[in-house]
C-alpha positions, 0 to 999 in steps of 0.5 A: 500500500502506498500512502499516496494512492487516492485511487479507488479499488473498483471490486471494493467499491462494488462490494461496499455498494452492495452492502450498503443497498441491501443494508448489510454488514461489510468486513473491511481491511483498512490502511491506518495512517498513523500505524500504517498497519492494515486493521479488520473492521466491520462496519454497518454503512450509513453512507458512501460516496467516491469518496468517504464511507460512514458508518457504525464501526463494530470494532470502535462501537462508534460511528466513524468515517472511512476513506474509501481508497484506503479500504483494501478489501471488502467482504459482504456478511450475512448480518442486516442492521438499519440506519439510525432515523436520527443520522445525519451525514454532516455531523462527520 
């Protein structure tokens, strides 16, 4: 991984877009800046652009936002959530 890159791995992007369509859990491997390690998250999506993703991260059991080109790999799970009526994308 090459901290420069800013470009979006499509196959990742696929699976996030699905996930977030069928409203389901996604687990991600995740380049950390500050560790430059690679960390397993799941996440619940709340929302995605090109950009960013947001979302409830199972591991810090909190919202947190994600750039997108740092996820490296995604994998759909079986499990379903629903997005908080109170959530708002502009408060991350």
């Amino acid at each position: 991984y090459h901290t420069f890159n800013n470009e979006i791995d499509e196959k990742v992007y696929a699976v996030i877009e699905r996930a977030f369509n069928r409203l389901r859990t996604v687990e991600i491997s995740y380049f950390n800046m500050e560790s430059a390690e690679f960390s397993k998250r799941k996440i619940d999506i709340y929302y995605k652009s090109r950009k960013y993703v947001i979302g409830y991260c199972h591991l810090r059991k909190d919202i947190r936002k994600f750039r997108t080109h740092r996820i490296a790999s995604a994998k759909l799970t079986n499990d379903s959530y629903k997005i908080p009526e109170d959530f708002n994308k502009n408060n991350y």
